[in-house]
N, C-alpha and C positions, 0 to 999 in steps of 0.2 A: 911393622905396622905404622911406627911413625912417619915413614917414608909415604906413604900411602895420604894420611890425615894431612900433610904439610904438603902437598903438591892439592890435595881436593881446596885446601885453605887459600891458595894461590892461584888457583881456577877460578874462587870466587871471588878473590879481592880482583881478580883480573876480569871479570864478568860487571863487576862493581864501577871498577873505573872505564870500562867500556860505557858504560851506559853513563857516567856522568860527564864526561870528555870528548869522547871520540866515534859520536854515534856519527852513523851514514846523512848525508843530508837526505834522502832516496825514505820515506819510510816503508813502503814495501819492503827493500831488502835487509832495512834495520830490523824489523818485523823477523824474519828470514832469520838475519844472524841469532837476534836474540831466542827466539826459536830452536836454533839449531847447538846453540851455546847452553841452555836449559837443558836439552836432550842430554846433552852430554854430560852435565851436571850430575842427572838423575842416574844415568846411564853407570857412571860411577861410584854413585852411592852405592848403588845394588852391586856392585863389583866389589866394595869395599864391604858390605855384609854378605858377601858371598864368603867373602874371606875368613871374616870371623867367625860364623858358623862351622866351616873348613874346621879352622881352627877348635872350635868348641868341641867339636866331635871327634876332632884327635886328641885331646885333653882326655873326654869322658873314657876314653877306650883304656885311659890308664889306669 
């Protein structure tokens, strides 16, 4: 599980200095990336409570 929380932490710091550094000059497709970079964000939170749920419910069965 820590493997999980230390790569989502890493998506964000890397989400973070995307958007302080090294945006597009284009804001459409900055728009675009940041967009698409949030999805994925999200996309894995629910992956990572999918997990612990998983988890929780193999626990209670014990």
């Amino acid at each position: 599980m820590k493997k999980q929380l230390y790569f989502y932490i890493a998506m964000i710091a890397a989400f973070v200095i995307y958007n302080q550094f090294f945006q597009v000059p284009d804001e459409r497709i900055n728009s675009l990336i940041n967009i698409l970079f949030a999805s994925f964000l999200f996309l894995y939170i629910g992956y990572i409570a999918y997990l612990v749920l998983k988890r929780l419910k193999k626990d209670s069965r014990k």
